[in-house]
FISEMAR-132467 format. One record per residue (C-alpha): residue in one letter; x, z, y. Coordinates in pm, whole numbers, plus 50000, padded with zeros to 5 digits. Each point is the difference from the previous one (the first is absolute). Example, Ala and Ser with C-alpha at 12.3 -4.5 7.8 and 13.67 -1.06 7.14 Angstrom:
<pts>
A512305078049550S501374993450344
</pts>
This chain:
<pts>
X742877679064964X497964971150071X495925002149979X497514972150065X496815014850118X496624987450129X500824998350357X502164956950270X502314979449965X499014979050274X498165006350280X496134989549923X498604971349985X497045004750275X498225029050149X498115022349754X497045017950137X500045037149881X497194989849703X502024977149855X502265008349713X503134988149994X503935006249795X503065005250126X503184996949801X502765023650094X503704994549832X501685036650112X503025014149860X499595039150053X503765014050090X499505041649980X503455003650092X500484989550280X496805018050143X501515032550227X496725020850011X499925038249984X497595020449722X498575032850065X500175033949808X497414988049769X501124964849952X503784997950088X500054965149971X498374971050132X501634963049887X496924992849746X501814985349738X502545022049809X502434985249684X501265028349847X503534997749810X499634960249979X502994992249887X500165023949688X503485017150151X498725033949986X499395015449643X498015025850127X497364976750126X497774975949833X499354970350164X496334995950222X498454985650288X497005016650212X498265002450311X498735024150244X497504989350230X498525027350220X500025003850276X501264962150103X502364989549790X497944973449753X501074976150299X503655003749901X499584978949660X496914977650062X497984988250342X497155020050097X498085018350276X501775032849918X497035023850083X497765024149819X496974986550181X500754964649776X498164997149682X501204967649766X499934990549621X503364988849882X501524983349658X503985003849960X502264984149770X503615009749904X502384981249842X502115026649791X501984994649681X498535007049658X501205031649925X498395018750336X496425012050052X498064994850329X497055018250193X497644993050278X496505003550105X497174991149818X500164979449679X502864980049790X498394969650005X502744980049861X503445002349836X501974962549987X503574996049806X501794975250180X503024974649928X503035021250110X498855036249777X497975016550320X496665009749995X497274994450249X497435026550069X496764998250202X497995030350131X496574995950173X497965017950210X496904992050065X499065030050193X500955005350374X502925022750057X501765009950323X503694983450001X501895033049986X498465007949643X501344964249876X502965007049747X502194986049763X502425018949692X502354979249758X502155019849791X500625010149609X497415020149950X497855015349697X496534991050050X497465027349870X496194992149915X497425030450065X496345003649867X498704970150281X497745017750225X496684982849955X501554970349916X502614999450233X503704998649943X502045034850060X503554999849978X502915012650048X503614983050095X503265019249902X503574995749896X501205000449605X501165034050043X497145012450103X497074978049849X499795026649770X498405024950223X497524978450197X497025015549865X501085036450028X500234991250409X497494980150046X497815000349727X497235017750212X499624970250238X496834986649774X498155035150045X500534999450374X498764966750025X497135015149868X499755035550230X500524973950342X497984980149896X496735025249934X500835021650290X500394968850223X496624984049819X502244968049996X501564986349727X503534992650017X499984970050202X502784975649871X500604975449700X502845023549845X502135030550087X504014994949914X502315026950102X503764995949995X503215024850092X503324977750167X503395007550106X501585015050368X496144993850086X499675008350382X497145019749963X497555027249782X497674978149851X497614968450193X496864993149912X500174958650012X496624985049872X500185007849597X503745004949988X501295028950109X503745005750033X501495032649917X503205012550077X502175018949745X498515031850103X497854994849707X502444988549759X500205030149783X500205007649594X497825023449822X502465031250069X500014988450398X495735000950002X500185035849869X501275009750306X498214974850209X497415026750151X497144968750025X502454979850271X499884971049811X496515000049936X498965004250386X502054970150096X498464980849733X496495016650149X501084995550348X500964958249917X496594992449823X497675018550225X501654970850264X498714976149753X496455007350213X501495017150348X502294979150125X499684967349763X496494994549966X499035015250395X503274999650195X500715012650332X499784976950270X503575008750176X502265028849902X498555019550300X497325003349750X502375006849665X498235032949912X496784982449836X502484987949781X502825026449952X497505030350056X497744994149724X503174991249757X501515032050108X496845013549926X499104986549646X502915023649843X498225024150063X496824985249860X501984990449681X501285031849933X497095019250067X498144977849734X502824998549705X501445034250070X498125025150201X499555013650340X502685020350018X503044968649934X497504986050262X500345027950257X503605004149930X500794962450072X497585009150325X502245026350148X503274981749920X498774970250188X498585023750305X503345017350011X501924962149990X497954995250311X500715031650153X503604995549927X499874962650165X497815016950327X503105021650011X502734972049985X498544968450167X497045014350184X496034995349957X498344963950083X496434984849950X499004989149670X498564969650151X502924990350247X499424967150269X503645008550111X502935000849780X503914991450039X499864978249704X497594996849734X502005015149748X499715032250138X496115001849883X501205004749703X500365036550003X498655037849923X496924997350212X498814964249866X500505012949638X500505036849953X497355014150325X498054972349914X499335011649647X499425032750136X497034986050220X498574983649765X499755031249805X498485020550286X497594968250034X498984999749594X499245038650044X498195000450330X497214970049921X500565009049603X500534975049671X497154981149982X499704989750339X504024996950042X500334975949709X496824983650112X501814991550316X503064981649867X497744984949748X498464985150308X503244992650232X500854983449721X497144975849946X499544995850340X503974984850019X501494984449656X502174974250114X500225009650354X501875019850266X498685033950115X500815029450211X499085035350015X496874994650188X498554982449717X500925026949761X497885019350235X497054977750070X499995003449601X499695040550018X497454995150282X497834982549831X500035022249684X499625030050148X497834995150291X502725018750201X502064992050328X503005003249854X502104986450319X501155039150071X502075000549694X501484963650042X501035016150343X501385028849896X502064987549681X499974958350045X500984996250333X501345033350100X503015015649888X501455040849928X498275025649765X498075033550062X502075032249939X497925026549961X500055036150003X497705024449773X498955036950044X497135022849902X498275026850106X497545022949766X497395022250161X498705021849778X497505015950175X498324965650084X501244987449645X501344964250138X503354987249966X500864980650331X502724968449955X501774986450291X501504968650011X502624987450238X501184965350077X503855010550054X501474961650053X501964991850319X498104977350218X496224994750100X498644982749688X497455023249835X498974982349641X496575002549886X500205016849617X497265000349763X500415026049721X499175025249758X500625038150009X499315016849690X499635038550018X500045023449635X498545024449974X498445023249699X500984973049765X498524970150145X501274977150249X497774988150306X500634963850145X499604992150379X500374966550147X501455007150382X501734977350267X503015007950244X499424980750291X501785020550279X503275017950063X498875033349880X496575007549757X498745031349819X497874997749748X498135034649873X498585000149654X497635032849848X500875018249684X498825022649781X503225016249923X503594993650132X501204962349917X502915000149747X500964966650112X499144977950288X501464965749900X499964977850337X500304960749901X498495008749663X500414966749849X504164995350162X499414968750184X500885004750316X503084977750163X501535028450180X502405028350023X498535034249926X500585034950096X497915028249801X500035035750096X499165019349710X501545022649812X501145000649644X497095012649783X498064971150098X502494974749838X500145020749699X496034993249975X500504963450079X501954994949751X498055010949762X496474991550129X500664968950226X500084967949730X502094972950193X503624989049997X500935008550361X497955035049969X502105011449706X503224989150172X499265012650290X499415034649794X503184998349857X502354991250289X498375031950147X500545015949683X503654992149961X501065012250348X499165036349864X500325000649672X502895017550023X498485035150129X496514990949935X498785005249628X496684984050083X501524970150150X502605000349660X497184995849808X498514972250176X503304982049978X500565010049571X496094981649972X501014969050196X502604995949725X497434990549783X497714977550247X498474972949885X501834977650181X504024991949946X501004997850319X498495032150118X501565019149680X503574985050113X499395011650396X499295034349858X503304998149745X501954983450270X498815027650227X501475034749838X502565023150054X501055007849684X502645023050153X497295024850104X500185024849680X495425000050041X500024961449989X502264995949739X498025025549759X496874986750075X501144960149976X503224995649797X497594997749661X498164971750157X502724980450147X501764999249675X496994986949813X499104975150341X503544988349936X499854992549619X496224992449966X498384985450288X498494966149931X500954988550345X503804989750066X499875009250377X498895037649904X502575001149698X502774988550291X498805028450243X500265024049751X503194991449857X501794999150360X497985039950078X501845010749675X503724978950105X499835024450334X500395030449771X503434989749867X499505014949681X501664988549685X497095012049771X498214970050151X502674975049909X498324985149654X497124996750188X501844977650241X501384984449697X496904990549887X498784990350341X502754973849992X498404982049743X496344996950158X498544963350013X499495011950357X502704990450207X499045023250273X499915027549725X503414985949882X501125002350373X499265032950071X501845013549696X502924983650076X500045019250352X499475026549802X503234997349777X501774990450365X499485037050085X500955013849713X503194983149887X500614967950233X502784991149742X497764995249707X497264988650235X502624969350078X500844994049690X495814998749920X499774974350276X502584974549917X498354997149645X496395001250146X501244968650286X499444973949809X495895002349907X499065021150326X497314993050271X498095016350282X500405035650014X502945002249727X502054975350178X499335022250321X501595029649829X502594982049887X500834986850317X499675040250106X502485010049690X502644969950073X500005012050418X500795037849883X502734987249825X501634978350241X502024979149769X500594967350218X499564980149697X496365000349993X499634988150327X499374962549761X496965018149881X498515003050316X500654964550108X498574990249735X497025021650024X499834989950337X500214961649970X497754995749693X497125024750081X497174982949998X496965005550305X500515013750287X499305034149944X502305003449746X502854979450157X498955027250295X500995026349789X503024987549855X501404992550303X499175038450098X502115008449689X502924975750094X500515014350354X500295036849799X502524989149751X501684976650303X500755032350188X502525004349724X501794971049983X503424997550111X500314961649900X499514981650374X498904966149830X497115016749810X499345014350244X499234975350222X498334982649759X497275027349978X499515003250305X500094961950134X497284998849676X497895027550113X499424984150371X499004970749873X497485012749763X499225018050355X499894969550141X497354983149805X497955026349927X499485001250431X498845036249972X500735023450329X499075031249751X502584986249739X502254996250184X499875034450126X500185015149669X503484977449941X501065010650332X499315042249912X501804990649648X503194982450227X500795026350238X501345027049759X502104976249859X501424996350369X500705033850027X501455003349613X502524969050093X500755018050364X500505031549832X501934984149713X501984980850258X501095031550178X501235021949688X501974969249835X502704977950103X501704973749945X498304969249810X496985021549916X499235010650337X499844965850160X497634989249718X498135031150077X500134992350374X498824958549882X497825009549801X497975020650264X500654973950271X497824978249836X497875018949863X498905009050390X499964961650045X497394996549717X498045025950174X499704980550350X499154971749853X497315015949780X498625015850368X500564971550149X497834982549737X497435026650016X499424998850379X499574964349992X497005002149769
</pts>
C-alpha cells in the first residue's frame, strides 16, 4: 500500500527558522507484515494496518481493511511522531474499487471515479487529533443514517447481514450525545460521529476521532440483544464518552492513561444510570469492582498513575479502567453532582486540543471546590492497594448509643483516608451522618431513642474496598426491606440465602427478592434456592414456575428454568418444551440443559435440529449436550464453533468448549488440530490469566489420556499415551508464555 502524504522528498532547500511554514512530501509504502511487535491483553496486536481476508479465499469472511492505532501503531502505515502528546489535522484519501465503502476522520470531502473503475475518497480533518486516534476502514458495508445530532452526521457502518439491525444496537448513540454533552456542559465536540463493527479486530472497541471501530462483540440480531444485559450499550457508552476524555483532552504519556480510560470506564455507569436506573448502574459497579479484585488477585495491585512500567501496553489494565471508574465514583459522591460535573466541565475547557495529566484534572476540582484535594490524588492517583475493612457494633442501652468500630484490616502500613456516610434506622426513620476513617482503628458512638434496627455503614455503597460486617441476620432482613439501593438489597439477600434453609424469616426475605424490581436481583434470588429443601420448595415452586414462563426479562426466565431442570421431574417437561422455543436464546439454552437431564437421547436429537440457527447461550448447551454424548463426529462442530466465533470473548468460550469435547476424541489429527488452534488463539490474545484457565482445562485431559493409556493397549493406548504427551507440551509452552509476560 502506497500513500503520499504531506511530509520530503529531498532534503530542504535552506534552513527554516521554527516560524516559518514549510511542506514536506513523504512517498512511504507501509508493510504491516513484516513488523514483529508484540500486543498486550487489551490490544493483542500491534502492526497498524490489518487486510482482512484480501484475497476473497475464505467464504466465511468478507473482505476489509482497518487500522488500529493506539498505543503506537499509526506509525506502522503512515510517518508520524507516534505520541499521544502530538496533536495534528489530517485529510486521507483511498483509492478502493467501486463497489467498497470507506471511513475516516472528519468529513468526506470528495469522492472521484477514475479511468481504471476505482474510486478515490478524501476525508478531512480540520480539527487536531493525536496520531493514535487516526484511522482508516474499507470494506462492503451497509451504511445507516440516524436522526443527525444537531446537524451533525450519526452513523453507523455494518455488514449486509447485519445492516438490518443497526439501529436496534446503536440507535441510542444520538440520545447519549445528548446526556454527555449536558452533564459535561460541552457539546459534542466533532464535525460527525460514525461508528463501524470489522472482522478478527484486535481489540473491544477504539475511540479514533469520529470513527470508532467496533469489534464483533457487538455484532448481534434482535434475538442476540435480548440477552445482551446492556453490554453492548456500555461499549458504545464507554467509546463516545472518549469522544471528550481521551480525544478532545488526551493524556500526555500512557503513565497518565487513566484521564482517558478512567472516565470511559466511568461513563457506563453514567449511561446506565440515566437510561435505565440506579440499580443496572450499581450492578455494572460491583461487577467492575469485583473484575478488579479478581485482577489484584492474579497480577497484583499497581498505581493508577504509573512513571514505571515494563511496556506501555501493560497500562492498559483493571486499575486504569475498572479501579479507576470506581474512584471516580467515590470522587462524584464525596464533592457531589454539581460541583463534580462542574469540574470536568472545566478540565475540559481548560484543555480541548491538548495533552493533560491527572494533576490537571485536579487543579480543575481545586478550583471548584475551594478544597486541597492533593490527599485523595495521593491516596488513589499515585498510590496503589485498597482499604479492607472490618465492621462491628456495640448497643448500650442504658446510655442509649450504639458505638461502631471500624478497622483498617489490609496488610501493610498504608492507612486510607475514607469519607462516608453511616445511616442508622431507627423508629421508622433513617438518620444520616457524614464521618471519616482516617486511622487504623475508629469508633464512632451515635444516641438513640430506642434500639437501631439497622445501622447501614457506607450508606450510599461507594466505597473501593473489601468489607467485613458483623451483624447478625435480623438486620439484613430489615435492610432489605427498608434500605433502597442495589448493593443494600443484595447484600440482604446473599445473607438471606445462606439461611433460608432453617430460617423462615430469612425464606421470606429470599420469596420477596423474587419479585425485586430489578432483573438481576430476582435471578440471584432464583439462582440462589434449594428447591430440594421440602420448606423452600412449598414456599417458592409457585413463583419459579410463573418467573420461568412470565418474566419479562430473559436472564430471570433462564434462572428459573435451570432451578426447575435440577428437580428432574417429567411434569416440567412441556414447560421445557416451550422454553425451547423462547426468542431468548439464553432461555432456549437453559431448556435444552434441561431436556439433557431428563432424557440426553431426545435432548440430542433436539440439538442437532436446533444447530443450525443457534447462538450464545443455546450454542453453549449444545456444545454441553454434544460433550455428554461423546460421539467423535461432532468434534467438526466444535472446530467450527471454534474457528468462526467471532470476538474474543466468545472465541474464549468456544475454545473452553473445544478442550471439553477434545478430551473425548480418540482421532490424533483432530486432535492436534484443537489443540495447536487453541495455543495460538493463546498466543495472541497474550493473557497470563487465559492462559491459566486453558492450562486448568488441559491437565485433566492429561490425566484422562494417562489413565486411558494405562487400561488400553495396543493402537489405542499409544494414541492415548500421544495424545497426552502433547497435550503436556501445550501446557509448557502456555507457562512458558505466561511467565514471559
Amino acid at each position: 500500500m502506497r500513500l503520499r502524504w504531506l511530509a520530503a522528498e529531498h532534503s530542504p532547500d535552506k534552513q527554516y527558522k521554527s516560524t516559518e511554514s514549510y511542506i514536506i512530501y513523504i512517498d512511504y509504502t507501509a508493510k504491516p507484515d513484516e513488523l514483529t511487535v508484540k500486543g498486550s491483553s487489551a490490544i493483542t496486536d500491534a502492526k497498524g494496518l490489518y487486510f482482512i481476508n484480501p484475497d476473497g479465499k475464505d467464504p466465511n469472511k468478507p473482505i476489509q481493511i482497518w487500522t488500529q492505532g493506539e498505543t503506537e501503531a499509526s506509525s506502522v502505515w503512515f510517518p508520524t511522531i507516534d505520541k499521544n502528546n502530538q496533536k495534528t489535522t489530517s485529510e486521507i484519501s483511498m483509492t478502493v474499487q467501486k463497489k467498497y465503502v470507506t471511513l475516516s476522520n472528519g468529513k468526506l470531502v470528495s469522492q472521484k471515479p477514475n479511468a481504471d473503475g476505482t474510486r478515490t475518497d478524501t476525508w478531512k480533518m480540520d480539527q487536531p487529533h493525536a496520531p493514535y486516534l487516526f484511522m482508516m476502514a474499507v470494506g462492503d458495508f451497509v451504511i445507516t443514517k440516524d436522526t443527525p445530532w444537531k446537524g451533525k452526521e450519526v452513523s453507523y457502518y455494518r455488514e449486509k447481514a447485519y445492516a438490518p439491525y443497526a439501529k436496534a444496537i446503536f440507535g441510542h448513540t444520538p440520545e447519549m450525545m445528548t446526556f454527555y454533552s449536558k452533564i459535561l456542559g460541552i457539546d459534542y465536540p466533532w464535525v460527525k460521529y460514525s461508528q463501524i463493527v470489522v472482522r478478527d479486530y484486535v481489540s473491544g472497541a477504539m475511540e479514533n476521532t469520529t470513527a470508532t471501530l467496533h469489534g464483533e462483540m457487538v455484532q448481534k440480531t434482535d434475538r442476540e440483544l435480548l440477552d445482551d444485559n446492556h453490554l453492548a450499550e456500555s461499549v458504545i457508552a464507554h467509546e463516545l464518552f472518549h469522544q471528550w476524555f481521551g480525544d478532545y483532552a488526551t493524556c500526555e504519556s500512557w503513565s497518565n492513561l487513566t484521564v482517558n480510560e478512567s472516565f470511559a470506564d466511568y461513563s457506563e455507569y453514567l449511561w446506565l444510570e440515566h437510561k435505565f436506573g440506579k440499580d443496572a448502574a450499581d450492578a455494572h459497579h460491583l461487577e467492575s469492582l469485583q473484575n478488579y479484585f479478581s485482577f489484584v488477585g492474579y497480577a497484583g495491585d499497581r498505581d493508577l498513575v504509573r512513571f514505571h512500567y515494563r511496556d506501555k501496553e501493560d497500562m492498559f489494565d483493571a486499575v486504569s479502567y475498572q479501579k479507576g471508574g470506581r474512584i471516580l465514583n467515590m470522587l462524584r459522591n464525596y464533592v457531589g453532582d454539581d460541583a463534580f460535573f462542574k469540574s470536568l466541565n472545566l478540565y475540559l475547557k481548560n484543555n480541548a486540543y491538548k495533552a493533560t495529566e491527572s494533576h490537571h484534572l485536579r487543579l480543575a476540582f481545586e478550583e471548584v471546590t475551594g478544597q486541597d484535594m492533593n490527599w485523595f490524588w495521593n491516596q488513589w492517583y499515585f498510590g496503589q492497594g485498597y482499604p479492607e475493612l472490618d465492621f462491628n457494633y456495640e448497643y448500650n442501652e442504658a446510655a442509649k448509643t450504639v458505638k461502631v468500630t471500624i478497622k483498617q484490616i489490609q496488610k501493610g502500613d498504608k492507612i486510607f483516608t475514607l469519607p462516608f456516610a453511616i445511616d442508622v434506622y431507627e423508629g421508622g426513620k433513617k438518620t444520616r451522618h457524614k464521618v471519616t476513617v482516617k486511622d487504623k482503628e475508629e469508633a464512632f458512638t451515635f444516641a438513640y431513642s430506642s434500639k437501631p434496627d439497622f445501622v447501614n455503614v457506607d450508606g450510599d455503597k461507594i466505597l473501593l474496598a473489601k468489607k467485613t460486617d458483623h451483624r447478625d441476620i435480623n438486620t439484613y432482613i430489615f435492610q432489605y426491606k427498608n434500605a433502597p439501593n442495589f448493593l443494600d438489597r443484595r447484600e440482604a439477600i446473599e445473607a438471606t440465602l445462606r439461611q433460608h434453609t432453617t430460617n423462615a424469616a430469612a425464606r421470606e426475605i429470599v420469596i420477596a427478592a423474587l419479585k425485586d424490581k430489578y432483573e438481576g436481583l430476582r435471578a440471584m434470588a432464583v439462582s440462589g434456592l434449594k428447591l430440594d429443601n421440602a420448606d423452600v420448595k412449598a414456599a417458592a415452586l409457585d413463583n419459579v414456575i410463573a418467573l420461568a414462563k412470565n418474566d419479562p426479562a430473559s436472564v430471570v426466565r433462564a434462572a428459573a428454568v435451570a432451578q426447575l431442570a435440577k428437580l428432574k421431574d417429567q411434569q416440567y417437561a412441556p414447560l421445557f418444551e416451550a422454553a425451547l422455543k423462547d426468542k431468548s436464546y439464553a432461555v432456549a439454552g437453559a431448556a435444552l440443559a434441561a431436556f439433557n437431564t431428563l432424557n440426553p437421547e431426545n435432548a440430542y436429537a433436539t440439538a442437532k435440529k436446533l444447530e443450525p440457527e443457534a447462538k450464545g447461550a443455546l450454542m453453549s448447551s449444545i456444545a454441553a449436550v454434544y460433550t455428554k454424548k461423546a460421539d467423535p463426529a461432532d468434534i467438526a462442530f466444535f472446530a467450527k464453533q471454534f474457528e468462526t466465533a467471532g470476538g474474543q470473548n466468545a472465541k474464549f468460550n468456544a475454545a473452553l468448549q473445544y478442550l471439553a469435547m477434545l478430551s473425548k476424541v480418540d482421532d490424533n489429527a483432530a486432535f492436534t488440530k484443537g489443540l495447536d488452534g487453541i495455543k495460538s488463539f493463546a498466543d495472541q490474545l497474550n493473557n497470563g490469566m487465559a492462559n491459566n484457565y486453558f492450562i486448568n482445562m488441559m491437565q485433566p485431559i492429561v490425566k484422562k489420556k494417562q489413565e486411558q493409556a494405562a487400561s488400553a493397549s495396543g493402537a489405542a493406548a499409544e494414541t492415548a499415551k500421544q495424545q497426552a504427551a502433547y497435550t503436556e507440551k501445550v501446557i509448557a509452552e502456555l507457562r512458558a508464555a505466561k511467565t514471559e509476560e
